[in-house]
C-alpha positions as CSV (number, residue, x, y, z in Angstrom):
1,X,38.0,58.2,29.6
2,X,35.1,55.7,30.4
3,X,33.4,53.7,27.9
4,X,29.5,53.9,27.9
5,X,26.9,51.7,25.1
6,X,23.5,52.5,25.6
7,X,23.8,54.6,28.3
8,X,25.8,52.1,30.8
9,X,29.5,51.7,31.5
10,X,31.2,48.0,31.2
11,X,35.0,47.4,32.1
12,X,36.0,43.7,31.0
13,X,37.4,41.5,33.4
14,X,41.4,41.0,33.0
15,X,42.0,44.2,30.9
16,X,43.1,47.8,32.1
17,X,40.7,50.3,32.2
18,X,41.0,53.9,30.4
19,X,40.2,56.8,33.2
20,X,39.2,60.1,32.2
21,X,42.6,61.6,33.9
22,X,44.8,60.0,30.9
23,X,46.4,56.9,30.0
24,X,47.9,54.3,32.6
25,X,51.4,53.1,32.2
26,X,50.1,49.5,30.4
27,X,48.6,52.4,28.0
28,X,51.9,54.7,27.4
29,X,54.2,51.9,27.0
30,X,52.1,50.3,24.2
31,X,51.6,53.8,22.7
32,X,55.2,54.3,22.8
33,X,55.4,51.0,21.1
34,X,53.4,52.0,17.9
35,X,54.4,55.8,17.5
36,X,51.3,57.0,19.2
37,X,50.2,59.5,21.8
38,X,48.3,58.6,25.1
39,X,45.6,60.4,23.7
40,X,45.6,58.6,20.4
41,X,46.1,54.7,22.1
42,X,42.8,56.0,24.0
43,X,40.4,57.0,21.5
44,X,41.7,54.1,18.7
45,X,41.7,51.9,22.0
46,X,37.5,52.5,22.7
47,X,36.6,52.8,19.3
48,X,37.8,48.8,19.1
49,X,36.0,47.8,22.7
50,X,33.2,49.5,21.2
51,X,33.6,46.9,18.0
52,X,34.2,44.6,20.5
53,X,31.3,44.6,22.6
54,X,29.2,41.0,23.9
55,X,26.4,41.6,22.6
56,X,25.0,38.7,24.7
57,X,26.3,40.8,28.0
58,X,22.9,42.1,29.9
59,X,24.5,44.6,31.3
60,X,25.0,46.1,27.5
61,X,21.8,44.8,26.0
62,X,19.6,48.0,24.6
63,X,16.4,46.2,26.9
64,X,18.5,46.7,29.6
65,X,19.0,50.8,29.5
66,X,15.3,51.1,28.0
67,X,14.2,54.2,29.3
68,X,11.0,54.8,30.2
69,X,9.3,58.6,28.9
70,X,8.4,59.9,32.6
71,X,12.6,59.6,33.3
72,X,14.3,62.0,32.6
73,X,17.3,62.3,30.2
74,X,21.0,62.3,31.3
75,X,22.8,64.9,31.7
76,X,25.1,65.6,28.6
77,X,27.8,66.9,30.3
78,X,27.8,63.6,32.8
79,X,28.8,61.3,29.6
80,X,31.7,61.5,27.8
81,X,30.5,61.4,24.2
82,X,33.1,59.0,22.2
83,X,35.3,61.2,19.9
84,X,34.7,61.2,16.2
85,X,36.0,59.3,13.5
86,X,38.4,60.5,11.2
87,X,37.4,60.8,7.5
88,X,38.0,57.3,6.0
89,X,38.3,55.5,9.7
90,X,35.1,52.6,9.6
91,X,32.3,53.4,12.1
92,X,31.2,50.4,13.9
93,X,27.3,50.7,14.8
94,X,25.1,47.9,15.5
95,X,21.8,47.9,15.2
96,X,19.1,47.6,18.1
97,X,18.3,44.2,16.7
98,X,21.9,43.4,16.1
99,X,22.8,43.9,19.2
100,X,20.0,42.0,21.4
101,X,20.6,39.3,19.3
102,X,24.3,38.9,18.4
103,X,23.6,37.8,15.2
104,X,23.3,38.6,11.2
105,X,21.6,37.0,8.8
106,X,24.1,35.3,7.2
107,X,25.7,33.8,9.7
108,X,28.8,33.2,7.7
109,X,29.1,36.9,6.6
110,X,32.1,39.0,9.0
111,X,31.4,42.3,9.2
112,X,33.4,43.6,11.8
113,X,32.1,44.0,15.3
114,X,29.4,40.8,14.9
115,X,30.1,37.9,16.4
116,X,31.9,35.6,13.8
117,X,30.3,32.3,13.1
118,X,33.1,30.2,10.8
119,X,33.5,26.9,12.5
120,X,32.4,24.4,14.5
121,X,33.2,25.6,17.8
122,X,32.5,28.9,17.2
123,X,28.5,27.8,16.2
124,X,28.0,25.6,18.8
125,X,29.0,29.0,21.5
126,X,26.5,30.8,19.3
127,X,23.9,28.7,19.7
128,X,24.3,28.4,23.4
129,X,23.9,32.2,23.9
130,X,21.0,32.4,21.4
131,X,19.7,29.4,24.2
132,X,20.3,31.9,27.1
133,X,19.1,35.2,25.0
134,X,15.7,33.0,24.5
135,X,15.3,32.4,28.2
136,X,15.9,35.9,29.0
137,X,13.6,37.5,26.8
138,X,10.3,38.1,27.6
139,X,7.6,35.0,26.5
140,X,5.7,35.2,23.5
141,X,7.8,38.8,22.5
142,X,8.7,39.5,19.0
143,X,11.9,39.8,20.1
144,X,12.3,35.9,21.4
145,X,10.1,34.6,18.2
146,X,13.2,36.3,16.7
147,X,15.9,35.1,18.2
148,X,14.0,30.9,18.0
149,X,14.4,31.6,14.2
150,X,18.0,32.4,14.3
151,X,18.3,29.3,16.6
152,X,16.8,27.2,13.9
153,X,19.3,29.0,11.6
154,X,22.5,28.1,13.6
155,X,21.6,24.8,14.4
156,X,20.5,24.5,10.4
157,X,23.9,25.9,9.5
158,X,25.8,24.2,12.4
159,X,24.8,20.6,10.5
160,X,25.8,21.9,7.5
161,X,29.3,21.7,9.2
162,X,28.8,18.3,10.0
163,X,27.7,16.7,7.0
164,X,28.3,19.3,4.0
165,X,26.6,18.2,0.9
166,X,28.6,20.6,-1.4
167,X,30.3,18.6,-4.1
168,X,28.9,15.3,-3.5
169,X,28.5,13.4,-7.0
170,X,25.1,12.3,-8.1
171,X,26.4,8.9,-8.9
172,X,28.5,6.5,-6.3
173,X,29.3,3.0,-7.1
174,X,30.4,0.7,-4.3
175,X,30.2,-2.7,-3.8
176,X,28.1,-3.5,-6.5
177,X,25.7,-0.8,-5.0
178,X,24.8,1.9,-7.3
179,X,24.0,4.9,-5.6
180,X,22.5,8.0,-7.0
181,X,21.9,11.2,-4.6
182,X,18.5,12.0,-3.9
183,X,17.1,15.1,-4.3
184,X,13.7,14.5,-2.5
185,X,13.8,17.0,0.7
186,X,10.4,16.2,2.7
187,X,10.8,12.4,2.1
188,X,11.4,10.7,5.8
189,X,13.7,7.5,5.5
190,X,15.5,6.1,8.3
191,X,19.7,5.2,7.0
192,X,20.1,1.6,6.4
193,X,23.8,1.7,8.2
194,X,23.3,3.8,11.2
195,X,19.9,2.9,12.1
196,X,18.8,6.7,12.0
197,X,16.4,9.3,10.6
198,X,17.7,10.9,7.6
199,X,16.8,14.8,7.8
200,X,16.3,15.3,3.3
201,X,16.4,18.9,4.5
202,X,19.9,19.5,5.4
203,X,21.6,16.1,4.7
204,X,22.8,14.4,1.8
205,X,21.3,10.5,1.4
206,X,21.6,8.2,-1.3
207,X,19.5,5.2,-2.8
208,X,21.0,2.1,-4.7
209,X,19.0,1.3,-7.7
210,X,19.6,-2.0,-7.3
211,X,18.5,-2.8,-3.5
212,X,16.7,0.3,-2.5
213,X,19.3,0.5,0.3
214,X,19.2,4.5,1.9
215,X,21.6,5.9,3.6
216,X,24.1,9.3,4.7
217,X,26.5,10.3,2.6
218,X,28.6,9.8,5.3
219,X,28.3,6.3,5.9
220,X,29.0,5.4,2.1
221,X,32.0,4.5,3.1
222,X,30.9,2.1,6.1
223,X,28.8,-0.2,4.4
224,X,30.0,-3.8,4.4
225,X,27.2,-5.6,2.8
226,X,27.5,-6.5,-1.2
227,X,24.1,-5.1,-3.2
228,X,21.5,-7.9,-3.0
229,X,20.4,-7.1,-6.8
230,X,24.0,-8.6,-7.7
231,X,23.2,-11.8,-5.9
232,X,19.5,-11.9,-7.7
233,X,20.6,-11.6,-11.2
234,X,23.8,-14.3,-10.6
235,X,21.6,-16.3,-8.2
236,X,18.2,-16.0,-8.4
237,X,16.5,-19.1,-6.2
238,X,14.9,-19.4,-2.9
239,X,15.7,-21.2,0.5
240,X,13.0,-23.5,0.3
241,X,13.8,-25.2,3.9
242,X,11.4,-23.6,6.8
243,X,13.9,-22.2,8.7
244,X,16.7,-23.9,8.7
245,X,17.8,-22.9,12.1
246,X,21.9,-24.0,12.5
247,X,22.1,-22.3,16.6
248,X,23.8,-19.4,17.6
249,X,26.8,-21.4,18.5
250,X,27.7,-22.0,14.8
251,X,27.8,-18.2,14.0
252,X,30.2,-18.1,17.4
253,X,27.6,-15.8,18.7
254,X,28.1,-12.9,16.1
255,X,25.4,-11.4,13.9
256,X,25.6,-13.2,10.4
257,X,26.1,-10.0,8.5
258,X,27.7,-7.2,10.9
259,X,29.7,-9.7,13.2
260,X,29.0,-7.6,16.3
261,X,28.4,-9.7,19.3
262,X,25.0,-11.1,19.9
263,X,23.1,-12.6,22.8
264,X,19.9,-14.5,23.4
265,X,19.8,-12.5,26.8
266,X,19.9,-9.0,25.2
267,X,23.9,-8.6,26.6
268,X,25.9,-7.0,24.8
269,X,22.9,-6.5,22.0
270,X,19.6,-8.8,21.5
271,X,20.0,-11.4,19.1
272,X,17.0,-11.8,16.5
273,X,16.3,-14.6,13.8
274,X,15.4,-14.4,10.5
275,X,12.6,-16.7,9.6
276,X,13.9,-17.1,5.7
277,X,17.5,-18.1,6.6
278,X,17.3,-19.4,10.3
279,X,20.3,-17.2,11.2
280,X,20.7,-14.5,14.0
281,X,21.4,-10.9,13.4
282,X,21.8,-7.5,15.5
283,X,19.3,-4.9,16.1
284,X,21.0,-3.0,13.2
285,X,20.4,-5.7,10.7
286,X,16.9,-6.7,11.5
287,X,14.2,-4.2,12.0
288,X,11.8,-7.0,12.7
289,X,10.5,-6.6,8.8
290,X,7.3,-8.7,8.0
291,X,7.9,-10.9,4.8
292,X,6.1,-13.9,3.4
293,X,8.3,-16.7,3.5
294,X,8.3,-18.8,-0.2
295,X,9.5,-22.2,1.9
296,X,6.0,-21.7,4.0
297,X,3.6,-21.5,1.1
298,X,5.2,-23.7,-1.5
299,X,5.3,-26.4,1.3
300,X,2.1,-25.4,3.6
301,X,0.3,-22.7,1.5
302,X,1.0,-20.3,4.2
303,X,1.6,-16.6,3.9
304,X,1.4,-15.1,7.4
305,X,4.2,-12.6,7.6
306,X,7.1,-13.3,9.4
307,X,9.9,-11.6,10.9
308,X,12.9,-11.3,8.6
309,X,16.2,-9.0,8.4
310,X,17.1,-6.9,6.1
311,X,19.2,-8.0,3.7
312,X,16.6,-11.1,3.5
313,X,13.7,-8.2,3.0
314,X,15.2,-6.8,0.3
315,X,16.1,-9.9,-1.2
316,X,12.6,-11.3,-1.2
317,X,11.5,-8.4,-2.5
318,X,13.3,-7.8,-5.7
319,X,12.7,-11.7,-5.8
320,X,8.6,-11.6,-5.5
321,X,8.2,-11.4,-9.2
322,X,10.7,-13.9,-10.6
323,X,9.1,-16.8,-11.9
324,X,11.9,-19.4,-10.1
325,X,8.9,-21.4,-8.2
326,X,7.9,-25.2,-10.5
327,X,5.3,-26.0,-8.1
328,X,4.8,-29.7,-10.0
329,X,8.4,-30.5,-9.0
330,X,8.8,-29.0,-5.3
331,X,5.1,-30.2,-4.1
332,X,2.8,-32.0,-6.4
333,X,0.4,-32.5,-4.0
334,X,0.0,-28.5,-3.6
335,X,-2.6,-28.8,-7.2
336,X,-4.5,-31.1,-5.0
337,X,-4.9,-29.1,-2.0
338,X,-5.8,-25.6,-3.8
339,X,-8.6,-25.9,-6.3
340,X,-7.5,-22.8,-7.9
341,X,-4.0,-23.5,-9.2
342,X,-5.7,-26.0,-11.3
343,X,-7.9,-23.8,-12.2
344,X,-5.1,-21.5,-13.2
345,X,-2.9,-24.0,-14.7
346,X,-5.7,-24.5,-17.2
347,X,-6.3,-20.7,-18.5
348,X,-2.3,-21.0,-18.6
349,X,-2.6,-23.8,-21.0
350,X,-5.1,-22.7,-23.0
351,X,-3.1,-19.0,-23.4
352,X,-0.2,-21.0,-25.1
353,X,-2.6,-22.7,-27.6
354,X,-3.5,-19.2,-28.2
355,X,-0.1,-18.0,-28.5
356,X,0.5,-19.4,-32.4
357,X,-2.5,-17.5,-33.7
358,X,-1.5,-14.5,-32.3
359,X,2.1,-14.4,-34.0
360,X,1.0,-15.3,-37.0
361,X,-2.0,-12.3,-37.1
362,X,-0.8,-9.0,-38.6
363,X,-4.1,-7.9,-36.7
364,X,-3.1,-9.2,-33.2
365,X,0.3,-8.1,-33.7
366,X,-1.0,-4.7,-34.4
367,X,-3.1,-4.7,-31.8
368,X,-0.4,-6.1,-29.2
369,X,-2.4,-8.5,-27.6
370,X,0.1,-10.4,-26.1
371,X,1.2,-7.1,-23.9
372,X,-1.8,-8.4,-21.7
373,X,0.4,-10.0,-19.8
374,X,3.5,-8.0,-19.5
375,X,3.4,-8.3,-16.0
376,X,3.6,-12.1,-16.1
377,X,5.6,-12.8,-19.2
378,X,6.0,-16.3,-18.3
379,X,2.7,-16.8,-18.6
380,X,3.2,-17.1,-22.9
381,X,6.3,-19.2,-22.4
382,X,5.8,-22.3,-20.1
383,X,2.8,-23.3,-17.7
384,X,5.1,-24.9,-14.9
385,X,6.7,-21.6,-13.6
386,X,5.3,-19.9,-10.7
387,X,6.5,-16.6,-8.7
388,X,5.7,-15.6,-5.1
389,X,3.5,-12.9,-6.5
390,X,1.6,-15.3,-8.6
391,X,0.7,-17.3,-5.9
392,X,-0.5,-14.2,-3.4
393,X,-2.4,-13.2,-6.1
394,X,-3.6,-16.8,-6.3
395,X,-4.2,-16.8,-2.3
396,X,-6.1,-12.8,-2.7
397,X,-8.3,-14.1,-5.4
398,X,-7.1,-11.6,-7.7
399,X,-5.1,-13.7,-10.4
400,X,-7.7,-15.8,-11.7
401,X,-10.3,-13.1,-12.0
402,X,-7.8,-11.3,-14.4
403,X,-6.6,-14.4,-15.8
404,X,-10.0,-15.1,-16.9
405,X,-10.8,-11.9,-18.7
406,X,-7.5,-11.8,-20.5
407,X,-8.8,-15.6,-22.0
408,X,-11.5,-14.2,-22.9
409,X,-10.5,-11.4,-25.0
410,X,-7.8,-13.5,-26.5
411,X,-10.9,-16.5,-27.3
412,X,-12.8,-13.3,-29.2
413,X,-10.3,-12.3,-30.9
414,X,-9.7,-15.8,-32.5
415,X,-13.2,-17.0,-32.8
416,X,-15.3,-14.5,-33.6
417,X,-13.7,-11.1,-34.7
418,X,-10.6,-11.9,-36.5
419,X,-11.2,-13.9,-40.1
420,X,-7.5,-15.3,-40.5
421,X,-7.5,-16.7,-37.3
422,X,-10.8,-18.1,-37.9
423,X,-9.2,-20.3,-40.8
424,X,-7.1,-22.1,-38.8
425,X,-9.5,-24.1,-37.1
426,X,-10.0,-27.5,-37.1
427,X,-13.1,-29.7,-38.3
428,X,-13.6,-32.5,-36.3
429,X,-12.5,-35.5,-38.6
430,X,-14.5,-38.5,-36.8
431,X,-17.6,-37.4,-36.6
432,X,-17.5,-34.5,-39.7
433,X,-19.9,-32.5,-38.0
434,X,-20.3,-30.1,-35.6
435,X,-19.0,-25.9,-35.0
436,X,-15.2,-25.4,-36.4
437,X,-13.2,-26.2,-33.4
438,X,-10.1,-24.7,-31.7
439,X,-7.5,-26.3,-29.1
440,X,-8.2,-24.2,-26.3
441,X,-12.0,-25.4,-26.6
442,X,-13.0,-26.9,-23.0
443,X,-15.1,-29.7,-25.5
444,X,-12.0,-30.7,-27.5
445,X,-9.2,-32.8,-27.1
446,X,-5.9,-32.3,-29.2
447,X,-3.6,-35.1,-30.7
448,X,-0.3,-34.9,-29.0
449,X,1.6,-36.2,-31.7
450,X,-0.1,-34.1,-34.9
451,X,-1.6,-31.7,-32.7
452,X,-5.8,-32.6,-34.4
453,X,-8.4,-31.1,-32.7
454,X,-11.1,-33.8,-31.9
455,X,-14.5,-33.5,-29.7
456,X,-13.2,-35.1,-26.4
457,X,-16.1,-37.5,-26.6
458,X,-15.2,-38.9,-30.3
459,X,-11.7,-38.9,-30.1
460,X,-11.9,-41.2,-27.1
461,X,-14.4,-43.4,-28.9
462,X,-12.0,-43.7,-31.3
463,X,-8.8,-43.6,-29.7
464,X,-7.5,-46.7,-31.8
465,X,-5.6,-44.0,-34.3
466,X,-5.8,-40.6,-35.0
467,X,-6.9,-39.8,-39.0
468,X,-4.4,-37.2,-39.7
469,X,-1.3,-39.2,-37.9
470,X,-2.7,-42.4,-40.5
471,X,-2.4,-39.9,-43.3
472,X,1.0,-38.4,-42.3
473,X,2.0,-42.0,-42.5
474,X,1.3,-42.9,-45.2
475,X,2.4,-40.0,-47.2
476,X,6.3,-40.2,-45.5
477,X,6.4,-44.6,-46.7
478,X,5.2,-43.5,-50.2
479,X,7.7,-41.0,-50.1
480,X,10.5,-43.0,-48.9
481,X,9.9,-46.6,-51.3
482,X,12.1,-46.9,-54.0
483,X,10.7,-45.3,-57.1
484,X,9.7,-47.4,-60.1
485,X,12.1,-48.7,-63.0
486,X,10.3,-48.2,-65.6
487,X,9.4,-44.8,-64.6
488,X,13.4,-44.0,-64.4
489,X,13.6,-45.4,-68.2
């Protein structure tokens, strides 16, 4: 007997037929080999071609045997009708839409007589006929917008495959890295390792807490480069030499970090420097990053950005904030040049005359006026200190404007609105007139050795000695003489 689908006949290449005048001798001899009848092999024999069908076959395709309403229908009689189930046998039918397509919805499901998509292979074959389905459909037919979606779905699954993120752990510690899995799906960030776009829709990436460093979950286990954070908190100082440039001859023409072979010409990949260290990396390594380099503006108070690689990005960025820079050490003549670190070196000064009142002030305390300068707690410990970001904020303007209105808030508080800390001021003792006085007064000048407040213009009128340093004096050599006989009789 013939087989027909949709009206048409097909015969696969390489197998024996079935004719209509009984079984061929391929067909007894397997018959005979199970137990069965001719008749039986037959019919059990086209019900599983009929599974079995290629639903990407034209010939088979339900488009293809379309008829239109002026034809007229077949003759019955001209079609052998495929005989009927037994009770309990499974009838396999495919849909219209099943079978132009060749695919379910879940891709991974088997129900017998769909293609079965399980593995690698077998989704990258899918995906190919899907292709040639697409170009055979008609354009902008519900039909082809339906198969493109399926496309999208097998190519969706098909990197699944390739990078499953089933199981991963949320926490991955290596090389002092710690990496936590992201869960952000329609972030775009490019893998620090393979120099690729990571897709947060159907892969797995991770970010160390430490470094920021992003990458596949995949290439965890090709990273080579300690975190930089480690290095930071063990190390935490700058290359203050302008490029200290050593050749590319002394890194035996090798990238500094990845040791790939490097080239001026390009050959076998393009060597590029790093401004901050001086030394030549791959393409892989340096993006060409723009960073302001601390040896420029400590030494020529410039902050152009330079190019820089990537471990030396990251470094100087979880270094901008560290206060590791003592200007009055590395270049004294810097406070010369830029009117506005003296400027800022004052308000410093003057914050850590403030600093005493504030500590001692159940009302400041309360208040937490010293969280002013969270951001720059340095700033209430020493005046030398300096970080990169202190000084582009010094360079943008923007420090001493805030610097400014945080004095004077702290100079209100003190002088006019708090009572305590209007007590401890000082009355000029040369002159005994005059406003009570404070340290941080631009008018006054302080004792180094008793810490007095003076007017500047008395205390170097009378610079001879200090009144309160006289009294101290005197009170320590009465303490210290040797007490009177008579008063120990």
């Amino acid at each position: 007997m013939s087989l027909r689908a949709g009206g048409g006949s097909s015969a696969r290449p390489g197998r024996t037929q079935c004719s209509g005048g009984g079984a061929t001798g391929y067909n007894v001899a397997a018959a005979a080999a199970v137990g069965w009848d001719a008749m039986e092999y037959d019919e059990k024999l086209a019900r599983f071609r009929q599974a079995h069908l290629n639903p990407f076959n034209k010939q088979l395709g339900p488009r293809q045997h379309e008829r239109q309403p002026s034809e007229e229908a077949p003759d019955a009689a001209s079609e052998e009708i495929l005989p009927e189930l037994p009770p309990g046998e499974p009838e396999f039918r495919c849909s219209e839409r099943v079978m132009d397509l060749g695919l379910s919805e879940d891709h991974f499901s088997r129900p017998v007589g769909l293609f079965l998509a399980s593995d690698v292979q077998q989704l990258q074959q899918a995906i190919e006929e899907c292709k040639q389905v697409i170009l055979e459909l008609p354009e902008q037919s519900e039909k082809q917008k339906d198969a493109v979606v399926r496309l999208i779905h097998l190519r969706l699954k098909l990197q699944e495959l390739k990078d499953p993120n089933e199981d991963e752990p949320n926490i991955r510690v290596l090389l002092e890295h710690r990496f936590y899995k992201e869960k952000s799906k329609s972030v775009k960030q490019t893998c620090d390792k393979c120099n690729t776009i990571i897709w947060g829709l159907i892969q797995t990436w991770y970010t160390c807490t430490g470094c920021y460093y992003r990458c596949h979950s995949k290439c965890l286990s090709l990273i080579s480069k300690p975190c930089v954070s480690s290095k930071v908190s063990h190390q935490a100082e700058y290359e203050l030499n302008i490029c200290p440039e050593t050749g590319l001859d002394s890194q035996d023409y090798r990238c500094a970090e990845c040791r790939v072979p490097i080239s001026l010409r390009g050959v076998p990949s393009e060597a590029r420097q790093c401004d901050y260290t001086g030394q030549y990396y791959c393409g892989h390594c340096h993006w060409n990053d723009l960073a302001v380099i601390p040896a420029r503006v400590v030494h020529n108070w410039d902050f152009e950005p330079r190019k820089v690689s990537r471990c030396s990005m990251r470094y100087l960025a979880l270094m901008v904030s560290r206060p590791v820079l003592r200007l009055r050490e590395i270049n004294p003549l810097l406070f010369n040049y830029v009117e506005e670190l003296v400027e800022i070196r004052k308000l410093r000064q003057d914050i850590l005359l403030m600093k005493p009142y504030f500590i001692t002030c159940k009302e400041a305390m309360e208040a937490r006026l010293l969280l002013q300068l969270q951001d720059r707690q340095h700033f209430v410990e020493n005046d030398e200190m300096y970080s990169i970001q202190d000084l582009l904020d010094v360079h943008m303007g923007r420090l001493g404007c805030s610097l400014t209105e945080i004095h004077t808030l702290f100079a209100k508080h003190i002088k006019l609105d708090c009572e305590r800390c209007q007590a401890k001021g000082f009355v000029c003792e040369l002159c005994r007139e005059g406003d009570v006085l404070f340290p941080f007064d631009s008018h006054t000048s302080v004792c180094a050795d008793c810490s007095a407040v003076f007017h500047r213009d008395c205390y170097y009128d009378n610079s001879t000695t200090c009144p309160k340093c006289a009294r101290l004096n005197l009170r320590k050599q009465s303490l210290f003489q040797d007490p009177d006989p008579d008063v120990d009789a």
